[in-house]
C-alpha positions as CSV (number, residue, x, y, z in Angstrom):
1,X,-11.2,-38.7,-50.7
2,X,-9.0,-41.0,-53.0
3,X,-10.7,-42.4,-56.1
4,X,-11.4,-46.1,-56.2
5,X,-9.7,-47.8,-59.3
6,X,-13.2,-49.4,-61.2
7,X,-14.1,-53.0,-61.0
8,X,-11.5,-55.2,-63.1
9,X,-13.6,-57.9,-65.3
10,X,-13.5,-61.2,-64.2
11,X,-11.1,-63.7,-65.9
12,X,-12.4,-64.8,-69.4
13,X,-15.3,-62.1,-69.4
14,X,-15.0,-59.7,-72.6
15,X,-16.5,-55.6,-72.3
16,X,-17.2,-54.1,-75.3
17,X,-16.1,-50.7,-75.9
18,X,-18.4,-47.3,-75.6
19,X,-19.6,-46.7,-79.4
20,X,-18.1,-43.9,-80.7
21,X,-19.7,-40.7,-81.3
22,X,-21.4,-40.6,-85.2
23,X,-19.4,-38.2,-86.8
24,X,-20.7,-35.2,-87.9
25,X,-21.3,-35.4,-91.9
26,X,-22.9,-38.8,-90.8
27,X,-25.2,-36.8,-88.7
28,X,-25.9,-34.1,-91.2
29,X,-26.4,-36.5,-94.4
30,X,-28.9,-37.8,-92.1
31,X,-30.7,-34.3,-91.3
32,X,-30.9,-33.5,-95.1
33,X,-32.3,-37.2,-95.9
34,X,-34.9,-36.1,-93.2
35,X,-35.9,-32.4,-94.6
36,X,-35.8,-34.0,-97.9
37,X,-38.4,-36.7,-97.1
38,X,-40.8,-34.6,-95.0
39,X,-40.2,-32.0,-98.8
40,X,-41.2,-34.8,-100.4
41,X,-44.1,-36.1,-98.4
42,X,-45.7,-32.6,-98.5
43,X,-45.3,-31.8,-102.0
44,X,-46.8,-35.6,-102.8
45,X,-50.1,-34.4,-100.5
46,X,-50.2,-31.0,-102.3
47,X,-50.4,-32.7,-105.7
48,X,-53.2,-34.8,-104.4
49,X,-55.0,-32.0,-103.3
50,X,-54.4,-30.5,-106.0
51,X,-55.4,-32.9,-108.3
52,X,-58.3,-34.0,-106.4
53,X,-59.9,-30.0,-106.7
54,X,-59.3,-30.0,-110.1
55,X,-61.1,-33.9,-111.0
56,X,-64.1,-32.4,-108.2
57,X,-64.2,-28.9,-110.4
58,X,-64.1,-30.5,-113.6
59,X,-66.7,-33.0,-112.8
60,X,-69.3,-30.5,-111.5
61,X,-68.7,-28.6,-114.7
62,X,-69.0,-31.1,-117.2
63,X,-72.0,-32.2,-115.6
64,X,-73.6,-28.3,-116.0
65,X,-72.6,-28.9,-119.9
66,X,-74.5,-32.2,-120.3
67,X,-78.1,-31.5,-120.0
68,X,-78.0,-28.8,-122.7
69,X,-76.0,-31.4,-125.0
70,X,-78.2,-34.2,-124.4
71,X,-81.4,-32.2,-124.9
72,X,-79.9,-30.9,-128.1
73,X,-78.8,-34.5,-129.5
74,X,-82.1,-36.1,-128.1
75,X,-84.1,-33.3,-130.7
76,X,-82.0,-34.5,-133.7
77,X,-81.8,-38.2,-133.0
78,X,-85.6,-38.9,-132.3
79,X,-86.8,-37.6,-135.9
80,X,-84.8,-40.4,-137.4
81,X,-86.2,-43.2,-134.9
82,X,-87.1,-46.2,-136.7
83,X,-86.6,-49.8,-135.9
84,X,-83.2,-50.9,-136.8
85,X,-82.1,-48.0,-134.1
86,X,-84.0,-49.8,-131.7
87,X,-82.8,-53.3,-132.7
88,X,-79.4,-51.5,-132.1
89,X,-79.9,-50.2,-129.0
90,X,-81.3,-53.4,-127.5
91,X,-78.5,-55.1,-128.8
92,X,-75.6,-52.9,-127.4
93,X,-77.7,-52.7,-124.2
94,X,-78.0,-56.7,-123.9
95,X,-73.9,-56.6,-124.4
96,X,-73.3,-53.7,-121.8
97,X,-76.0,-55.1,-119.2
98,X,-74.8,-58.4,-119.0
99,X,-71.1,-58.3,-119.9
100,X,-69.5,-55.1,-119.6
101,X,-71.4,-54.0,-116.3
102,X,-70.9,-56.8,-114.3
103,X,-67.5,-56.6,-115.3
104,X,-66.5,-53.4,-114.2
105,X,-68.3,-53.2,-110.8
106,X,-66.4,-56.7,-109.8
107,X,-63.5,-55.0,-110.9
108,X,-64.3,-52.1,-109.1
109,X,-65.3,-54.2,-105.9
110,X,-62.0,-56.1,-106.2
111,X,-59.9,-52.7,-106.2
112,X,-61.9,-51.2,-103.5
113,X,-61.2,-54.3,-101.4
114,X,-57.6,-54.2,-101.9
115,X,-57.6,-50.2,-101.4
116,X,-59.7,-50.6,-98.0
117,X,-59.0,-54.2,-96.7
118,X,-55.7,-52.7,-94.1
119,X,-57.5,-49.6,-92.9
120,X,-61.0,-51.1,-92.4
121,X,-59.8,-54.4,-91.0
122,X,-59.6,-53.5,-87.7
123,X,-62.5,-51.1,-87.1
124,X,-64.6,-54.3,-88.6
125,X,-63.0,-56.4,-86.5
126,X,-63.9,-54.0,-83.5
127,X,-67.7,-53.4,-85.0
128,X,-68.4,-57.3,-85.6
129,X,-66.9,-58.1,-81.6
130,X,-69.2,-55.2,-80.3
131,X,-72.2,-56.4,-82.6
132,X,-71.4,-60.1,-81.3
133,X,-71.6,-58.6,-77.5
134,X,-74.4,-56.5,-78.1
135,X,-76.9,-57.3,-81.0
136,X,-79.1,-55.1,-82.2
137,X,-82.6,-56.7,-82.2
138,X,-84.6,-55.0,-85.3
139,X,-80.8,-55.4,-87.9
140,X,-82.1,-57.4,-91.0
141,X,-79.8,-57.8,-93.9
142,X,-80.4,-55.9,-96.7
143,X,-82.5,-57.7,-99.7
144,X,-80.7,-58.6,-102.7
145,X,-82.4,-57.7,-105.9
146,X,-83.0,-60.2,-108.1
147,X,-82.0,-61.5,-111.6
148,X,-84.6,-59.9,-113.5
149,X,-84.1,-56.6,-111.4
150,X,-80.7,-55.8,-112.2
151,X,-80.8,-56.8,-116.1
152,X,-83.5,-54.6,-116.1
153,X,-81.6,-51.5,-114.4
154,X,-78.7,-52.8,-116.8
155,X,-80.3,-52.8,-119.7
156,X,-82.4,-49.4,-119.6
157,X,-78.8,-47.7,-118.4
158,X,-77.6,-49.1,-121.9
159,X,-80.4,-48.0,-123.8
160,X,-79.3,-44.2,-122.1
161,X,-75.7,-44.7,-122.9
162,X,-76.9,-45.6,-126.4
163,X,-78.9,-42.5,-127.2
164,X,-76.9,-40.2,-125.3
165,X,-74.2,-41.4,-128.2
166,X,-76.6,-40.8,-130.6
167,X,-77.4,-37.8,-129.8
168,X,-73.9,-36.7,-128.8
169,X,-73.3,-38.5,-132.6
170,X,-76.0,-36.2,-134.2
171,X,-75.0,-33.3,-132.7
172,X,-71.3,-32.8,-134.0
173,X,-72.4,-33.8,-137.2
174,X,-75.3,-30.8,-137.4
175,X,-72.6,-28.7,-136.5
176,X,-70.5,-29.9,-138.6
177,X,-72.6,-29.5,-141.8
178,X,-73.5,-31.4,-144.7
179,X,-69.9,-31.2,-146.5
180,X,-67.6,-29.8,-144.1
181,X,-65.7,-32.5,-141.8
182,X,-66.4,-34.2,-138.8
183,X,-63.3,-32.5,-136.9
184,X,-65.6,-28.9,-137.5
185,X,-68.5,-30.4,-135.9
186,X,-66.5,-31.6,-133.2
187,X,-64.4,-28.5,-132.7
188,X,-67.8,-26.4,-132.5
189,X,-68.8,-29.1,-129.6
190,X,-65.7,-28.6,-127.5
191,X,-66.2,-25.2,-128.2
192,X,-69.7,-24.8,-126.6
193,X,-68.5,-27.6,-123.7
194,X,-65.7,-24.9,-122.6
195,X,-68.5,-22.2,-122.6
196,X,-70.7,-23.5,-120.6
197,X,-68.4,-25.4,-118.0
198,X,-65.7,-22.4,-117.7
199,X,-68.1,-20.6,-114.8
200,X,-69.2,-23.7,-112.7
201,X,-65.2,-24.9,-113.1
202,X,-64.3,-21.4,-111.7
203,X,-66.8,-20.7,-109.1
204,X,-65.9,-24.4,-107.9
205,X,-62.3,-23.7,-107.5
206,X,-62.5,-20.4,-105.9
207,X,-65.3,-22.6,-103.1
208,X,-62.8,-25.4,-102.7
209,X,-59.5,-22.4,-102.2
210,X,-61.3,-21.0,-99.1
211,X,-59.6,-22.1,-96.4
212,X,-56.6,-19.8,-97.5
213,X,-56.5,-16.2,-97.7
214,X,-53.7,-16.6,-100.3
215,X,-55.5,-18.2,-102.8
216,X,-58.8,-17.7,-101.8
217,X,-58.7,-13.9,-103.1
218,X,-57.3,-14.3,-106.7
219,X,-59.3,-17.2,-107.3
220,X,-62.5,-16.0,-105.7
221,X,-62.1,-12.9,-107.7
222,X,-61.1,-15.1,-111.1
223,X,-64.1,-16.7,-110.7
224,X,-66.5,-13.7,-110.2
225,X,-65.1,-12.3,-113.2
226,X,-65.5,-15.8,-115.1
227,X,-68.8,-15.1,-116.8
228,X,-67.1,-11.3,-118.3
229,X,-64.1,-13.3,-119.7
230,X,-66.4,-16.8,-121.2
231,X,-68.5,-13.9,-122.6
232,X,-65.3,-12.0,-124.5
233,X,-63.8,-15.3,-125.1
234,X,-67.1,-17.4,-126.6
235,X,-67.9,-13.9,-127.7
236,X,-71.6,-13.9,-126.0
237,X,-74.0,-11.2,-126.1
238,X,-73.8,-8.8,-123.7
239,X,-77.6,-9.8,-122.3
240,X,-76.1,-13.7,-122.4
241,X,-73.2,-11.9,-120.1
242,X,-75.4,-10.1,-118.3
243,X,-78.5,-12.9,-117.3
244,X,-75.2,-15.3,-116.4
245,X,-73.1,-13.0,-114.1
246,X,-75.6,-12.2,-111.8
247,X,-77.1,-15.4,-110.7
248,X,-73.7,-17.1,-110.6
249,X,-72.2,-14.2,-108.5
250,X,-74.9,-14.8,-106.3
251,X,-74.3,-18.8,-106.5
252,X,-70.9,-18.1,-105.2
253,X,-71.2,-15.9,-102.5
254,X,-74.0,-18.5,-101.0
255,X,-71.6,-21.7,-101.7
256,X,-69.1,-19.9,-99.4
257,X,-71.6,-20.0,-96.7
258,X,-73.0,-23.5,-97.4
259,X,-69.4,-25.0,-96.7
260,X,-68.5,-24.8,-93.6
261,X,-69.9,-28.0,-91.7
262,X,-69.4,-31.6,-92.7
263,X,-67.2,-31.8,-95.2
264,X,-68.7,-34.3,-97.3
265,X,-71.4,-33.1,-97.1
266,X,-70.7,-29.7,-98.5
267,X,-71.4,-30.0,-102.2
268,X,-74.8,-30.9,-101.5
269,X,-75.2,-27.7,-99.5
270,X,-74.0,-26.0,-101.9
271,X,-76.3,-27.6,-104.6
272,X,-79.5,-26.6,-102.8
273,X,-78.0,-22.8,-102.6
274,X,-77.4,-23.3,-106.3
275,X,-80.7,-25.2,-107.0
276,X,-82.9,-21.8,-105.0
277,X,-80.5,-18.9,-106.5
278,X,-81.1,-20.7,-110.0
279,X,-85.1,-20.8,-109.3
280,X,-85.3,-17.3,-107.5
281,X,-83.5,-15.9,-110.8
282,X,-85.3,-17.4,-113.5
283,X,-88.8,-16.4,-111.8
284,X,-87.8,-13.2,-111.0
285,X,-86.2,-12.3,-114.8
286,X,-89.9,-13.3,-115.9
287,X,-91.9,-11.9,-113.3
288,X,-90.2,-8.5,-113.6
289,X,-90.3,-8.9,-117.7
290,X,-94.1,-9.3,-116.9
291,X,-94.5,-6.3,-114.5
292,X,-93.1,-4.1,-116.7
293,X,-95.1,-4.7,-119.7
294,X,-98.1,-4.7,-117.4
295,X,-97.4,-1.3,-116.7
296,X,-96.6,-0.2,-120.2
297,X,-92.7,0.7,-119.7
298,X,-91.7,-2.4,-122.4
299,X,-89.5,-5.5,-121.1
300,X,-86.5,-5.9,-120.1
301,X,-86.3,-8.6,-122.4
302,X,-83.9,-10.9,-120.2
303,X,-84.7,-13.5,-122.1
304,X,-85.5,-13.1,-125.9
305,X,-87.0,-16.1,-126.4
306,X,-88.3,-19.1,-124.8
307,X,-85.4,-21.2,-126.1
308,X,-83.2,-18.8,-124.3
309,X,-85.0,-18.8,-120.6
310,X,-84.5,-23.1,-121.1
311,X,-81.2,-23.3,-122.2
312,X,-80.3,-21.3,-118.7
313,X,-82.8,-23.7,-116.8
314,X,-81.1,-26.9,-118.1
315,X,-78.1,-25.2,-117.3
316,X,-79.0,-24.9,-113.2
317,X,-80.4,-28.1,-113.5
318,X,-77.3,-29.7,-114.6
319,X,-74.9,-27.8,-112.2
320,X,-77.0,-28.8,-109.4
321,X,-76.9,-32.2,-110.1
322,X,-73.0,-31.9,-110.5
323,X,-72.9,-31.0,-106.9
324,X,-74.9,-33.8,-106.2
325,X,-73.2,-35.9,-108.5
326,X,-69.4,-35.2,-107.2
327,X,-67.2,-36.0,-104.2
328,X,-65.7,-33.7,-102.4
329,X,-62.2,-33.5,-102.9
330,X,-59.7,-35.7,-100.9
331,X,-59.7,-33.8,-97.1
332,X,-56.7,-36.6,-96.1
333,X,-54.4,-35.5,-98.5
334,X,-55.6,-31.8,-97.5
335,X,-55.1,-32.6,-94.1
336,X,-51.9,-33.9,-94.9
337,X,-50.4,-30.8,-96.8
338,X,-51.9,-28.2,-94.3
339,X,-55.1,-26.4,-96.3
């Protein structure tokens, strides 16, 4: 059957030609421009992960450090209370409660608004039509403290900023000494921060590297063996070594059981394992100290002194409260890079 000749355009009527075929570096420039971005975009949610582990870790343990510091500075600072500390105090906490606090929270309220304003906006939108359709009948808007409320609140978090620089103040320079310089003081400070943050930094990391077996197992082992190497490198008795490695041994292998569930939700899981291992332990090295003399085989001696057995208690306490205290890290940007 012969071919019919196609249509002929119409007088005056212009057809644009086929586009040509891209050619091929064209088409390759833009595969690599691809690979690159998608590179890029994973290695950007890695370092957020990344970096969100390591603010969540170091957070937790700086808060295990604080107790032990602020009970230390508190002892120095209150036998040199008198009334021109006070008239400071009062002074710097008028200053931070009515100026410097209200700054930063409208400043924080102003970022948070511009952070959340195009992600929210349309799940408000939806939750104010659907409240509008169906309101609920017992929904009362929350009270609003008063004046005299929040410079109150204000002004006794001031007066705890205030002495917690004191003490923090007194502290260095006890360590310091009466002639040596302030950097000594300080440098014995950082010193005694590393020791007693290195093991709740460790055992956080190795918790928040469980979803992968790759770096779940050197970091889970790192931080078992954290309390052997803060012990060679703060040089610590081999009791102190001893009393710390087995309660935070046992801390870890219950944190790994207390996260799986709600993610946010799983520092504070793991704080009330950490908050029973830490009580269970410090009876039980007492108890069994006691049972032994009772029955004329001599302690154990666990603990040699009472300062000891509450150094390790303000310790728990402190870690506990870190979990409390700290978010967990980032799960979009760990969504993001595949962990």
């Amino acid at each position: 059957m012969p071919h019919s000749p196609p249509p002929s355009p119409a007088p005056g009527h212009y057809t644009p030609p086929p586009p040509l075929p891209a050619p091929a570096p064209t088409r390759a420039a833009a595969s690599l421009t691809t690979a690159f971005a998608t590179l890029l975009s994973a290695g950007l949610a890695h370092a957020s992960s990344l970096a969100s582990a390591l603010a969540s870790a170091l957070w937790i343990a700086i808060c295990a450090a604080a107790p032990e510091f602020i009970w230390r500075g508190l002892s120095l600072t209150i036998g040199h209370f008198d009334h021109t500390t006070l008239a400071a105090a009062l002074l710097i906490g008028l200053f931070l409660a009515f100026f410097v606090e209200p700054a930063i929270e409208r400043l924080r309220a102003l970022l948070s608004g511009e952070v959340h304003r195009h992600g929210h906006h349309h799940a408000a939108s939806h939750a104010a039509s659907h409240a509008h359709r169906h309101p609920t009948p017992h929904a009362t808007p929350a009270p609003r403290r008063g004046a005299l409320f929040a410079a109150l609140v204000g002004i006794a978090f001031a007066f705890a900023s205030y002495f917690l620089h004191a003490s923090m103040t007194a502290y260095i320079a006890e360590r310091a000494g009466e002639h040596a310089p302030t950097s000594t003081g300080l440098a014995a400070t950082i010193h005694l921060t590393l020791a007693w943050a290195a093991v709740p930094f460790a055992v956080t990391l190795a918790w928040l590297a469980s979803g992968r077996l790759w770096r779940a197992v050197p970091l889970g082992i790192l931080a078992a063996a954290s309390p052997l190497l803060a012990g060679w490198l703060f040089a610590w008795t081999p009791r102190e070594i001893l009393t710390t490695a087995i309660p935070c041994l046992a801390i870890q292998l219950l944190g790994y059981r207390a996260l799986p569930g709600e993610r946010e939700r799983s520092f504070i899981r793991c704080a009330a394992s950490t908050a029973r291992v830490a009580a269970l332990w410090l009876v039980l090295a007492l108890a069994v100290d006691e049972l032994l003399a009772a029955l004329g085989f001599g302690r154990l001696g666990l603990y040699e002194s009472a300062p000891d057995f509450w150094i390790d208690v303000r310790f728990y306490i402190g870690w506990a409260l870190g979990l409390l205290f700290a978010p967990f890290p980032h799960p979009a940007a760990e969504r993001a890079a595949g962990l």
